[in-house]
BATIDO-809546 format. One record per residue (C-alpha): residue in one letter; x, y, z. Coordinates in steps of 0.2 Angstrom, whole numbers, m for minus. Each point is the difference from the previous one (the first is absolute). Layout:
<nodes>
> type	xx	yy	zz
> A	X	Y	Z;
...
</nodes>
This chain:
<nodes>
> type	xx	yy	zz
> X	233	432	244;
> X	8	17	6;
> X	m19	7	m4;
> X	m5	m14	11;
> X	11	5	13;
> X	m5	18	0;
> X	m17	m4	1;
> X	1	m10	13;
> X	12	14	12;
> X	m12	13	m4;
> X	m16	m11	7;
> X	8	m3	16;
> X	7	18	2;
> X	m20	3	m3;
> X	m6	m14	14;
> X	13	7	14;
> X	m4	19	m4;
> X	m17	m3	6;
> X	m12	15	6;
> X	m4	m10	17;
> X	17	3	4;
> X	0	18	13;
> X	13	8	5;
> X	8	m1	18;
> X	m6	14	12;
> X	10	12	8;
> X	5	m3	18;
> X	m13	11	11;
> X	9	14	10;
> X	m4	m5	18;
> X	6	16	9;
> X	3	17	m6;
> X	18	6	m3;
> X	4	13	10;
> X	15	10	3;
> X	6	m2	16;
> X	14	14	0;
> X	m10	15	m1;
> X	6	9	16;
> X	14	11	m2;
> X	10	13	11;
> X	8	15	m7;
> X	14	10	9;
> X	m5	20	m1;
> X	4	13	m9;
> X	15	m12	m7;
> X	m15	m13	m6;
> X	10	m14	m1;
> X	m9	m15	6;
> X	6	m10	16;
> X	m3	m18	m5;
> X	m2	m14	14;
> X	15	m4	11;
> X	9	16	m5;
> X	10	12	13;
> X	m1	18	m2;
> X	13	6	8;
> X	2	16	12;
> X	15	9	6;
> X	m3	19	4;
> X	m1	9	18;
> X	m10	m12	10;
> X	m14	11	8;
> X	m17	8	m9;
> X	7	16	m6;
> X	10	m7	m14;
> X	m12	m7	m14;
> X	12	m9	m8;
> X	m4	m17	12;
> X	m18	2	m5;
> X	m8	m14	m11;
> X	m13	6	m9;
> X	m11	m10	m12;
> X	m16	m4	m11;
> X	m9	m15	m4;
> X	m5	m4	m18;
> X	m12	m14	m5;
> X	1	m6	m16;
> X	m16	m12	0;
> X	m17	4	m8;
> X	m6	1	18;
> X	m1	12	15;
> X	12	m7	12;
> X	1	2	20;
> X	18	3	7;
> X	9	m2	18;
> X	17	m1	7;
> X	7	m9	11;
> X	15	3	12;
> X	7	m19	0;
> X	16	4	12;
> X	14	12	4;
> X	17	m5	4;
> X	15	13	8;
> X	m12	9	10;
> X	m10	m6	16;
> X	m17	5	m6;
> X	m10	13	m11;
> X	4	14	12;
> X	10	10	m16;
> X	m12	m2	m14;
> X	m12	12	m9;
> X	m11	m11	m12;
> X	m14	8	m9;
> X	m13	m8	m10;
> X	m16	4	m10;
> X	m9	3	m17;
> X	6	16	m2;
> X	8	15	12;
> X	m15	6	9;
> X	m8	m16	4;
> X	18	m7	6;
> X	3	m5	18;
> X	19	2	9;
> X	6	m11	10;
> X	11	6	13;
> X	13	m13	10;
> X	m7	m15	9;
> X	m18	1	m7;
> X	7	m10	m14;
> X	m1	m18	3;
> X	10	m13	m8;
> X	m13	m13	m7;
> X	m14	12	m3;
> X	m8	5	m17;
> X	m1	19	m5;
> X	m14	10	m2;
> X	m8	m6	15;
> X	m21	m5	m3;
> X	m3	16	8;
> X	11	12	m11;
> X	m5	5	m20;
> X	6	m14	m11;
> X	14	m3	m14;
> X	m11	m3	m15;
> X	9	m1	m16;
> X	m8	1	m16;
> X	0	m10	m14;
> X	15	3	m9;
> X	3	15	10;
> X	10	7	14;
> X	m3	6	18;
> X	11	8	11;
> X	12	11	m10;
> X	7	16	10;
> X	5	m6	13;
> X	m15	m7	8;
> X	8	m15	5;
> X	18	2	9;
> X	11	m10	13;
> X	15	6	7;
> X	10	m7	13;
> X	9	13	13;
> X	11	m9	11;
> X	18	m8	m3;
> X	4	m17	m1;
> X	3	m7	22;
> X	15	m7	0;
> X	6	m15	m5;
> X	m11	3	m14;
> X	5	10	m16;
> X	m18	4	m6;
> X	m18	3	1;
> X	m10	m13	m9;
> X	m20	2	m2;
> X	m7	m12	m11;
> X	m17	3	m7;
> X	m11	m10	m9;
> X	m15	8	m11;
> X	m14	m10	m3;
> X	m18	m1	m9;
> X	m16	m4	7;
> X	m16	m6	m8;
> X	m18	4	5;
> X	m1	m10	16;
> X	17	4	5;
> X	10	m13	m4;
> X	17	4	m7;
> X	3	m6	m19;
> X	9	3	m14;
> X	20	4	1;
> X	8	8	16;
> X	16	13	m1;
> X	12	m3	13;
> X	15	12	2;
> X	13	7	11;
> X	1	16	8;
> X	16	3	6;
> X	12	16	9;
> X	19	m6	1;
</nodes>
């Protein structure tokens, strides 16, 4: 009877295990993974990076001839791809306008521009269409030297306490449209 038994297991073991049966397929990917994080600023020579929403924080003589109030910093891309960079000056709180600001931008020191005072505009992207690009290279850097550089030389007009410019760095595809993540951060004299 147990050989009965057996016999009778292993024949339908056999039937279910048939070669008809195929396997389930794999869920197609429907869109490639990308990484979406790929812009990154760095604060120079120190080369610590400024992550978004962070303050960096000034307190020297206000005024150009101390260089200890001057901002400077890179732009790293760690992607596979070339990436084109702006910055934008979002706002500006404890002053009245951009009359106290030097603000250079650029690919590298000799194709920077310098602005000077009010010819910085809160809500407009830097470079302008007509000045030489920030392109970043794929897992490379641009910018390093001193290149790009912000610096604020006014004090705080009462009743404020401090000088806050916030900028917001951005990436742009082929048509000009921004993607990817944006660096937002905080300028600011007290």
């Amino acid at each position: 009877m147990k050989k009965l038994a057996m016999l009778l297991l292993i024949g339908l073991a056999t039937i279910s295990c048939s070669k008809d049966d195929t396997p389930e397929a794999a869920a197609p990917i429907t869109a490639p993974i990308t990484d979406t994080n790929t812009l990154k600023i760095y604060n120079y020579p120190a080369n610590t990076e400024i992550t978004n929403n962070s303050v960096v924080n000034f307190s020297g003589t206000a005024g150009l001839v101390d260089p200890t109030n001057a901002l400077k910093f890179y732009f790293k891309n760690t992607s596979s791809s070339e990436m084109k960079v702006k910055i934008r000056l979002v706002s500006l709180s404890g002053v009245p306008d951009t009359g106290s600001v030097s603000f250079c931008y650029g690919p590298n020191i000799n194709d920077g521009v310098c602005l000077l005072g009010t010819a910085l505009t809160v809500g407009n992207s830097y470079p302008r269409n007509n000045e030489a690009q920030i392109i970043v290279p794929a897992n490379g850097t641009v910018g390093t030297g001193g290149a790009n550089k912000f610096q604020n030389t006014a004090q705080p007009v009462s009743p404020a306490t401090a000088v806050d410019y916030v900028l917001e760095a951005f990436q742009l595809d082929a048509n000009g449209n921004e993607v990817g993540n944006k660096v937002k951060f905080t300028y600011r004299y007290n």
